[in-house]
C-alpha positions as CSV (number, residue, x, y, z in Angstrom):
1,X,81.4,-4.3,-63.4
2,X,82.4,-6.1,-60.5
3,X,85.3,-4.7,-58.2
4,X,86.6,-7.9,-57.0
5,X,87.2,-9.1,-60.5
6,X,91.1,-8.8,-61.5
7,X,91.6,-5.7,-63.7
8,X,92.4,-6.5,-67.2
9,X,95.4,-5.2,-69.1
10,X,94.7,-3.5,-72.0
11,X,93.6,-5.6,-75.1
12,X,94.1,-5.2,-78.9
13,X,90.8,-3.3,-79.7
14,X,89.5,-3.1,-83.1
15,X,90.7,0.8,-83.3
16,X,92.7,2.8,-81.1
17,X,91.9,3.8,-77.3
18,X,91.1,7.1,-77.1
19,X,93.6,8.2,-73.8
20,X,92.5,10.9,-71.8
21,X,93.2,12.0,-68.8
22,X,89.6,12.8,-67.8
23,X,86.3,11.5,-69.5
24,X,83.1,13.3,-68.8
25,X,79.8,11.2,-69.6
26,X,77.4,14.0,-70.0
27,X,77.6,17.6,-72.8
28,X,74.6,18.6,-70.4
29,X,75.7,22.2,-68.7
30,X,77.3,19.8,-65.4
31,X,79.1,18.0,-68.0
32,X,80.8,21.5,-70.2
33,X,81.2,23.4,-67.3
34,X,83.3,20.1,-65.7
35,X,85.3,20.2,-69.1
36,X,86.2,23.7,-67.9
37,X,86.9,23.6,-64.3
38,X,89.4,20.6,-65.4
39,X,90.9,22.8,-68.1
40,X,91.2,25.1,-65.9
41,X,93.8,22.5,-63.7
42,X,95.3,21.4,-67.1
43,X,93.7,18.1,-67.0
44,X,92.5,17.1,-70.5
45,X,88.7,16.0,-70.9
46,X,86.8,14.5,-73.3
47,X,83.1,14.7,-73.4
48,X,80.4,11.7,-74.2
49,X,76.9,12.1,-74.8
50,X,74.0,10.1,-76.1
51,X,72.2,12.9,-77.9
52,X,73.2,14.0,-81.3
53,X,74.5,17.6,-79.7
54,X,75.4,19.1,-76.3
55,X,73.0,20.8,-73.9
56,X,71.5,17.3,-72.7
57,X,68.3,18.1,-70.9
58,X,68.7,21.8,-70.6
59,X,68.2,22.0,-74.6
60,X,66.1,19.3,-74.8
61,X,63.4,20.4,-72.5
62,X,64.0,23.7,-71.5
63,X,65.7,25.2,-74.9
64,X,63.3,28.1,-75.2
65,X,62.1,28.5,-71.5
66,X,63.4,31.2,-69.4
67,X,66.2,30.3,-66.6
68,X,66.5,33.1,-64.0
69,X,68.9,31.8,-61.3
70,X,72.4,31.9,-62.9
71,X,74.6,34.4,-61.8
72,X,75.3,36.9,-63.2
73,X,72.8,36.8,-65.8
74,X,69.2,38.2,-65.0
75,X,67.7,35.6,-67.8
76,X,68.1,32.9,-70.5
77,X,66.8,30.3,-71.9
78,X,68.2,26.9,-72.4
79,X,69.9,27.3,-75.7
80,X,71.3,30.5,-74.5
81,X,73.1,28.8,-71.3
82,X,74.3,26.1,-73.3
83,X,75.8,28.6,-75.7
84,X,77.6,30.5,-73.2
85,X,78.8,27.2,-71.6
86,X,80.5,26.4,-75.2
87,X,82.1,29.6,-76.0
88,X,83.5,29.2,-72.5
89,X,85.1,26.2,-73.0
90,X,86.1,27.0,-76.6
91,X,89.7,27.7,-75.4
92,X,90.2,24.2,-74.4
93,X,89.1,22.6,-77.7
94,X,87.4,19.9,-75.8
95,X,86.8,16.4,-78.4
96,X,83.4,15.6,-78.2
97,X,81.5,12.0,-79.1
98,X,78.1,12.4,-79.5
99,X,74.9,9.8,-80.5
100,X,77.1,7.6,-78.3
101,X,76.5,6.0,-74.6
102,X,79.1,4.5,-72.7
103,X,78.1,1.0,-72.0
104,X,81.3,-0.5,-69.8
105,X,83.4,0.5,-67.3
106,X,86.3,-1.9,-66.4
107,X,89.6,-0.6,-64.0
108,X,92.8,-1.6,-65.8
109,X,96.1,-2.5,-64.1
110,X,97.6,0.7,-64.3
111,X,95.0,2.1,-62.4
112,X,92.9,3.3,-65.7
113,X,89.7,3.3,-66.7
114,X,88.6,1.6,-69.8
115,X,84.7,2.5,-71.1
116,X,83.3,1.2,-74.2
117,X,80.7,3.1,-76.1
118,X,77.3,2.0,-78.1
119,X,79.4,3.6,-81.4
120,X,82.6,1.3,-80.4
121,X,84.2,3.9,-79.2
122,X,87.1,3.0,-76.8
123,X,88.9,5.2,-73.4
124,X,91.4,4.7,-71.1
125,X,90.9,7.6,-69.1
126,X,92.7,8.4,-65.8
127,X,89.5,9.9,-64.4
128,X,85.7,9.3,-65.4
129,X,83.2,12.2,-64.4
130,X,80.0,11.1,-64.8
131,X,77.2,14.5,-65.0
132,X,74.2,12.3,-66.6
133,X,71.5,14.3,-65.1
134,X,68.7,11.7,-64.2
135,X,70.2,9.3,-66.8
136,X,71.3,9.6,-70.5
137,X,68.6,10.7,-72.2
138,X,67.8,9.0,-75.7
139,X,65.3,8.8,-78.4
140,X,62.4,7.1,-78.4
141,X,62.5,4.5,-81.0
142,X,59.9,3.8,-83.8
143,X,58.2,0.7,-82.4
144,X,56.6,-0.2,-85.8
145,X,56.7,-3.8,-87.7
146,X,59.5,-3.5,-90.5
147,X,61.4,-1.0,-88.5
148,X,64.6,-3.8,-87.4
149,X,64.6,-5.0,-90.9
150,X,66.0,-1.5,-92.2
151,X,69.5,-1.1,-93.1
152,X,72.0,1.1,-91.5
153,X,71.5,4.7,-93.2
154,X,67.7,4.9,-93.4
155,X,66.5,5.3,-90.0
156,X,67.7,8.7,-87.9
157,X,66.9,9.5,-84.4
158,X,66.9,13.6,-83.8
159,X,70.0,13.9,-86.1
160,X,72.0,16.7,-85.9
161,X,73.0,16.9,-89.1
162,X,70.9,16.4,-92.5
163,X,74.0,16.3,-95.5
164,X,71.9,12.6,-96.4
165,X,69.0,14.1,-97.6
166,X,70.1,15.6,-101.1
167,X,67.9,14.2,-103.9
168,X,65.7,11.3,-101.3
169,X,62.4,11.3,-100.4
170,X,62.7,12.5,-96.7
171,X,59.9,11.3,-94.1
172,X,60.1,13.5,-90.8
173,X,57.8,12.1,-88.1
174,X,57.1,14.2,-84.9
175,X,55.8,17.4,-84.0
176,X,58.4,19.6,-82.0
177,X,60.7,22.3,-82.8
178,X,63.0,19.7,-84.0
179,X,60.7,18.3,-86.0
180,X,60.1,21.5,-87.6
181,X,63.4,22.9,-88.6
182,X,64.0,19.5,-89.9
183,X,61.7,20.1,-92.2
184,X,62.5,23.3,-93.2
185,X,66.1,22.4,-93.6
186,X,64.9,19.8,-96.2
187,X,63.7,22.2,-98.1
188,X,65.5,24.0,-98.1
189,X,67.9,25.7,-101.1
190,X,71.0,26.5,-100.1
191,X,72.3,22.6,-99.0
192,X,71.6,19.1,-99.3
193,X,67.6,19.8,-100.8
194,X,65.7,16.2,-100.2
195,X,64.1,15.3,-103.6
196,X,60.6,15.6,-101.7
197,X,59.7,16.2,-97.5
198,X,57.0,15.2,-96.3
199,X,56.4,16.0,-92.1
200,X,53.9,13.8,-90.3
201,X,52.4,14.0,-87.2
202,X,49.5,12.7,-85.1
203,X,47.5,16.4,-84.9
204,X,47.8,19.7,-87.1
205,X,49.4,21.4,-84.2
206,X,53.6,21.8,-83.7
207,X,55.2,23.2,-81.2
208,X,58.0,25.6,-82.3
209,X,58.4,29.1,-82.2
210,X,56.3,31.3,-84.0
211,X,58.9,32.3,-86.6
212,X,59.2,29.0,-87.4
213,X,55.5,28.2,-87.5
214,X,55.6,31.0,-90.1
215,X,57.9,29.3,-92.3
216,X,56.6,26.2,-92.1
217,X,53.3,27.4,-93.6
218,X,55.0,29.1,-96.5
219,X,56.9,26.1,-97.0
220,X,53.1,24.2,-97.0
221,X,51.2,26.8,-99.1
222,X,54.3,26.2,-101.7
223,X,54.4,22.6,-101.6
224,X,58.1,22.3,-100.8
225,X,56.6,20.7,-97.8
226,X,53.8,18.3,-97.8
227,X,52.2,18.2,-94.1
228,X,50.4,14.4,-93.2
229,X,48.2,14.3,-90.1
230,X,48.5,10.9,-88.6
231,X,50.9,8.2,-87.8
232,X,52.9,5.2,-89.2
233,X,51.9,1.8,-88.8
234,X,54.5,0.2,-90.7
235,X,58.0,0.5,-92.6
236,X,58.2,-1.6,-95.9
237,X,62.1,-2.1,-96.8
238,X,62.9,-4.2,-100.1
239,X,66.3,-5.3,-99.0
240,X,66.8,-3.4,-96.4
241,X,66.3,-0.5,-98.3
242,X,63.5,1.9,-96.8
243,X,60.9,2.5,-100.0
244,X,57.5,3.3,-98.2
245,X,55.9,3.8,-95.1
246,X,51.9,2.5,-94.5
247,X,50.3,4.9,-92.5
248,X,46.9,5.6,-90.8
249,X,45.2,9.1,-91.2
250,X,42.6,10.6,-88.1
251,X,39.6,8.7,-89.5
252,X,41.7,5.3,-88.9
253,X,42.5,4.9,-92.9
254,X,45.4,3.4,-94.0
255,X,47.8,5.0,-96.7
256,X,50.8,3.9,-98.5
257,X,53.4,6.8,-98.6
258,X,56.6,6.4,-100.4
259,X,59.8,7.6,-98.0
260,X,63.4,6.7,-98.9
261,X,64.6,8.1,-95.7
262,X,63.1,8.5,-92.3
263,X,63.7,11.3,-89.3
264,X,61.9,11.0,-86.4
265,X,61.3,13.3,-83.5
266,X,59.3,11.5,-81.2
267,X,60.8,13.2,-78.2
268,X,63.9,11.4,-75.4
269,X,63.6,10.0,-72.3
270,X,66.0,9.5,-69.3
271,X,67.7,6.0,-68.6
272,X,70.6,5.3,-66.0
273,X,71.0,2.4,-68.3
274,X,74.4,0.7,-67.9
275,X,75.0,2.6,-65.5
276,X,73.5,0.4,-62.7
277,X,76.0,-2.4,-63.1
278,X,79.4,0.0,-63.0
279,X,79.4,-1.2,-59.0
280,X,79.6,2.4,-57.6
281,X,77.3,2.7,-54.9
282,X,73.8,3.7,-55.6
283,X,70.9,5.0,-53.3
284,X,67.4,5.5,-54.7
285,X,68.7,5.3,-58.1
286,X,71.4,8.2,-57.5
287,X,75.2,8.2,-57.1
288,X,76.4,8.3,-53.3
289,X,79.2,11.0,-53.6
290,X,81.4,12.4,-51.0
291,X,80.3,16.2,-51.0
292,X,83.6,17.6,-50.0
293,X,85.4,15.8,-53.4
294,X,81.8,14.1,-55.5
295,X,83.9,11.1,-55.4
296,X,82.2,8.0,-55.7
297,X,82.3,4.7,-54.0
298,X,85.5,3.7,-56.9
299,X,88.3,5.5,-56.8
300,X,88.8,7.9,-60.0
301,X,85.5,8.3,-60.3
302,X,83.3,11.2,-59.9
303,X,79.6,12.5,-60.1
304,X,78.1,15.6,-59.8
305,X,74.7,17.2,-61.1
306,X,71.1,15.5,-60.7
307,X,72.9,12.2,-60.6
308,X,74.2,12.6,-57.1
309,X,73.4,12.3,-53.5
310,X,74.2,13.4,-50.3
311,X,73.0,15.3,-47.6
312,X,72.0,18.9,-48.1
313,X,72.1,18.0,-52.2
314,X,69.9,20.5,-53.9
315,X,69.3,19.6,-57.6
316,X,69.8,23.0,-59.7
317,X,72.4,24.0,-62.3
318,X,73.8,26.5,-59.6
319,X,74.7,23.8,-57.3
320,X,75.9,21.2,-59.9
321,X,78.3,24.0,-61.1
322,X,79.7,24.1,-57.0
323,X,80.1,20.4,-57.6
324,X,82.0,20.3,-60.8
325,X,84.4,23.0,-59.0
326,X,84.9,20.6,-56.0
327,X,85.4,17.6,-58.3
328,X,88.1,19.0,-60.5
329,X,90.2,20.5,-57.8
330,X,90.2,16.7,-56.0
331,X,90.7,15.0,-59.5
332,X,93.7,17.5,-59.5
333,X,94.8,16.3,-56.2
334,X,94.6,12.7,-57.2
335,X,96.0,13.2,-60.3
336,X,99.1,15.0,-59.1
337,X,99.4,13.8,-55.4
338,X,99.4,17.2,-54.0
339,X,97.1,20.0,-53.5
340,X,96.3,22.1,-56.6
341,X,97.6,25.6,-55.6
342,X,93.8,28.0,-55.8
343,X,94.6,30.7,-58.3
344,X,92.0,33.4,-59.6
345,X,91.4,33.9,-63.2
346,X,91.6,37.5,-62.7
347,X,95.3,37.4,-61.7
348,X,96.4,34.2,-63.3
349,X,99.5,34.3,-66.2
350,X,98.6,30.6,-66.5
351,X,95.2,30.1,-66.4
352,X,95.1,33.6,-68.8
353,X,97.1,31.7,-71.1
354,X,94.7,28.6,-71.1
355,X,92.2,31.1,-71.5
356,X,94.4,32.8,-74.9
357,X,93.4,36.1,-72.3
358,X,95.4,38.5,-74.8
359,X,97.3,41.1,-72.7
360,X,98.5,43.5,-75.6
């Protein structure tokens, strides 16, 4: 995005603009506690991520590792923050639009913001936060030959949900926790049952907790789960419809292995992405934010979390939950051309009734 290009009007779009007055490109705990603090000030928010769910790298890597540095709560773990993050914003019924990544940032006339997702998705927002940690982090893809000759439907990165599976031959590939409920969730009886699961990874090893370890192995001793140890080395569509896998055991043999649809956990990985050509100022691949308002170098825009710099920036949840503080209160500001009035959620009628605090 260039900022001496003439800012377009709004076109006709293939489906609606979502308009917001604030967009938040990150469901990490920077991005849900943002959605608060601006529900807080009345602004509406919507929430963008490129994972499947919200917690962004706080589930992702630290889901079941201990955090001991929030306040007011001696420890948790990863899940357990991003938990108490989302029953905190509950009240404000934030829209979310996940498995997405916002791709293109334009300024409109009316001093908008129009960003274009990888799922088509359309905003004109009035204010963009952006809290994408060190980048948006995203699966990493199946690099195998056949694998771009699949149809839409066959292939699923991390998914959150598994309602395709009922009656298929389900493939999951990876060894992680995700990996691992989503094969027990194949299995199991009481939803969408794949016809058969099969779970494939390079060693006889996961890594999941040991409850989950457990049922895995009755799952395995029952043969509602078949456990592979190696990796594929092809997809074979017919059509574009997935119908086997080839795929190489320890000893460096080849199998055929029939798979009508395909999961894989193979673990995410940061990228900034488009985020480098937006034209807001960058410094050692890190947004350059005022730290008094975490407003960028364009004006509406904000950034707050890993993402940023400045001087004195320390990069811990603690600190990025300071910034999304200062960031709504100036949005609030710019929003309304005047100074928000500071009012305490202890005292509040109005932000108790944003809250539904019940006073019977």
């Amino acid at each position: 995005m260039s900022q001496s290009d003439a800012p377009p009007t709004a076109s006709p779009l293939s489906q609606p603009a979502v308009d917001t007055d604030a967009l938040i490109i990150g469901a990490g705990p920077a991005g849900l506690f943002q959605a608060f603090q601006l529900g807080l000030q009345g602004i509406q928010a919507h929430l963008v991520d490129a994972l499947p769910h919200v917690g962004g790298q706080c589930s992702q890597l630290y889901g079941h590792k201990p955090i001991y540095d929030i306040p007011g709560i001696p420890v948790c773990t990863g899940q357990e923050l991003v938990k108490l993050l989302e029953a905190q914003i509950a009240p404000m019924a934030v829209p979310r639009h996940l498995s997405q990544q916002v791709e293109t940032v334009q300024p409109l006339a009316d001093g908008r913001w129009q960003l274009g997702t990888t799922a088509g998705t359309v905003f004109h927002a009035r204010t963009v936060f952006i809290a994408a940690g060190v980048g948006a982090f995203v699966p990493k893809a199946l690099k195998v030959p056949g694998v771009e000759a699949l149809a839409a439907g066959q292939l699923f990165y991390h998914p959150g949900q598994l309602d395709m599976l009922e009656g298929h031959t389900a493939l999951v590939y990876g060894g992680d926790e995700e990996a691992v409920n989503a094969a027990i969730q194949c299995s199991a009886e009481d939803g969408g049952k794949a016809g058969k699961t099969y779970l494939m990874h390079r060693r006889d090893a996961f890594n999941a907790e040991p409850a989950q370890l457990a049922q895995l192995q009755q799952l395995r001793d029952s043969g509602a789960v078949e456990v592979l140890i190696g990796q594929i080395t092809e997809v074979q569509p017919d059509d574009g419809q997935l119908k086997a896998v080839q795929w190489m055991d320890g000893d460096g043999n080849e199998h055929p292995l029939p798979a009508e649809l395909l999961l894989v956990f193979q673990g995410i990985s940061p990228r900034l992405g488009p985020l480098t050509d937006w034209g807001l100022a960058l410094e050692r691949k890190q947004l350059l934010v005022d730290p008094v308002t975490l407003a960028t170098s364009s004006q509406g825009i904000y950034a707050i979390g890993d993402i940023v710099s400045y001087p004195g920036k320390k990069r811990l949840i603690l600190c990025a939950f300071h910034e999304a503080t200062m960031a709504a209160f100036a949005a609030a500001e710019y929003l309304q051309g005047s100074k928000p009035l500071l009012e305490y959620t202890t005292t509040s009628a109005r932000l108790h009734a944003i809250l539904g605090v019940s006073h019977g």
